[in-house]
C-alpha positions as CSV (number, residue, x, y, z in Angstrom):
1,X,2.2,-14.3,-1.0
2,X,0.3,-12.4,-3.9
3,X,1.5,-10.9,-7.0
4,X,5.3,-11.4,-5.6
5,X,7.7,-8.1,-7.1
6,X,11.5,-8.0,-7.3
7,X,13.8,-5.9,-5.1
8,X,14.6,-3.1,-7.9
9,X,10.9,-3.1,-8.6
10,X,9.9,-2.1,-5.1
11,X,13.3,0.1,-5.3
12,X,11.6,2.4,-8.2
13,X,8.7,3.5,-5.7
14,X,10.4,6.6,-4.1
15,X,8.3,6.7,-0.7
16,X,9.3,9.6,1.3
17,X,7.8,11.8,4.3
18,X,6.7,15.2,3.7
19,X,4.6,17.7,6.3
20,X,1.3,18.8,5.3
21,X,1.1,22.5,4.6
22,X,-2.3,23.2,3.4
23,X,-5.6,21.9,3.6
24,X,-8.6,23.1,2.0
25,X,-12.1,21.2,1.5
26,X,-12.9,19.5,-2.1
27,X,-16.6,19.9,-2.5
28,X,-16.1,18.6,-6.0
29,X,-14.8,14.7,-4.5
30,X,-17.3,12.4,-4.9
31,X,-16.4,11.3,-1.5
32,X,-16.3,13.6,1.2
33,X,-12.2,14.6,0.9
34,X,-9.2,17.2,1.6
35,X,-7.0,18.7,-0.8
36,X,-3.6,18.4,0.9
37,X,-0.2,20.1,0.2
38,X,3.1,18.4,1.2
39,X,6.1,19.8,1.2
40,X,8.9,17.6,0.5
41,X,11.9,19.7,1.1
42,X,13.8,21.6,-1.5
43,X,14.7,18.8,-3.8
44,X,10.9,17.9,-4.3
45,X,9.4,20.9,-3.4
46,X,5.4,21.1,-2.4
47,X,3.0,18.5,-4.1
48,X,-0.8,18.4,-4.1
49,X,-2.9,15.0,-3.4
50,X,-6.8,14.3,-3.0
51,X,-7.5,12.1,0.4
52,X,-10.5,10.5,1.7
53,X,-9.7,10.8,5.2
54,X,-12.7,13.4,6.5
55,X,-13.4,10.9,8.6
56,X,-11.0,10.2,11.7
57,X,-9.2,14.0,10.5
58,X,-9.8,17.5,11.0
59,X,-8.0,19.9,8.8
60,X,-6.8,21.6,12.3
61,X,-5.1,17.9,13.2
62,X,-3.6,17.2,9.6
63,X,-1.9,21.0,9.5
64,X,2.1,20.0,9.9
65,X,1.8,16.1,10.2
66,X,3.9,14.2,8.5
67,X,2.8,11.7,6.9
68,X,4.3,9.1,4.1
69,X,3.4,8.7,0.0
70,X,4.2,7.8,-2.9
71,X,6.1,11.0,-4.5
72,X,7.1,9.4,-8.0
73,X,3.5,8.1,-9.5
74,X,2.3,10.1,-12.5
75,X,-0.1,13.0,-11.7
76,X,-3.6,11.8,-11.8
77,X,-6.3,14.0,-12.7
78,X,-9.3,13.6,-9.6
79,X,-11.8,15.8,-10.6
80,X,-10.4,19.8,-10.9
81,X,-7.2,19.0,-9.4
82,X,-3.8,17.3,-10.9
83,X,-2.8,14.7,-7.7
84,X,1.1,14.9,-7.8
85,X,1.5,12.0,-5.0
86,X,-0.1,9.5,-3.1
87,X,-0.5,9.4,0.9
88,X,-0.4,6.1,2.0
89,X,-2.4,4.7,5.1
90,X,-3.9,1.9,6.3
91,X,-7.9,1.4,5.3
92,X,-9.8,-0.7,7.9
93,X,-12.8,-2.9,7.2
94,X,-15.3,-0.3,7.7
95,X,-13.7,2.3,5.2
96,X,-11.4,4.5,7.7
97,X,-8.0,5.3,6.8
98,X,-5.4,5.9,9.3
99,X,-2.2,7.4,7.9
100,X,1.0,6.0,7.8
101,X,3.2,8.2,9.4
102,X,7.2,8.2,10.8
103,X,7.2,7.9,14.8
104,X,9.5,10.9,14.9
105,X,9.7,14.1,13.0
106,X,12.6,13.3,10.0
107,X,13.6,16.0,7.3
108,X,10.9,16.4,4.5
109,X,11.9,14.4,1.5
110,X,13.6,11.6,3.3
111,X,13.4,8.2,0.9
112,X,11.6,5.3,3.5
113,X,14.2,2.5,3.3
């Protein structure tokens, strides 16, 4: 096992399902990329994020996926846009990243236990 963590430090990363609202191209990535918005639910509202995932996605089969990220990492600046969470997915030997996703739909903003 590498770089071991406690149970409350894995407890402060809020990881929580949201469906994707929007996406729009990001000509500016230096790596072909999306521009995604999640929404969260009410509680959390709708956050914006920066994924490399042009590959094995389509904006037509991302639009209302759910998918699972990181919703309580500081914004990052990545290029022009502020990224507000992180979508987490699984990145294969030859650079694809399949998303990490629930099996059935859940309510937006629902913590992964």
């Amino acid at each position: 096992m590498q770089n071991p963590i406690t149970w409350q430090e894995f407890q402060k990363i809020e990881l929580r399902v949201g469906t994707i609202v929007q996406v729009d191209d990001f000509p500016a990535a230096r790596n072909p990329a999306y521009i995604l918005q999640i929404d969260f639910g009410p509680d959390i509202g709708i956050k914006k994020s920066s994924a490399q995932i042009t590959k094995r996605y389509t904006k037509d089969t991302l639009m209302h996926r759910q998918v699972i990220c990181v919703t309580n990492f500081s914004p990052k600046q990545i290029g022009p846009i502020m990224s507000e969470c992180l979508i987490t997915g699984f990145v294969l030997d030859h650079g694809d990243v399949i998303l990490s996703q629930p099996e059935k739909p859940v309510p937006n903003g629902t913590r992964l236990a």
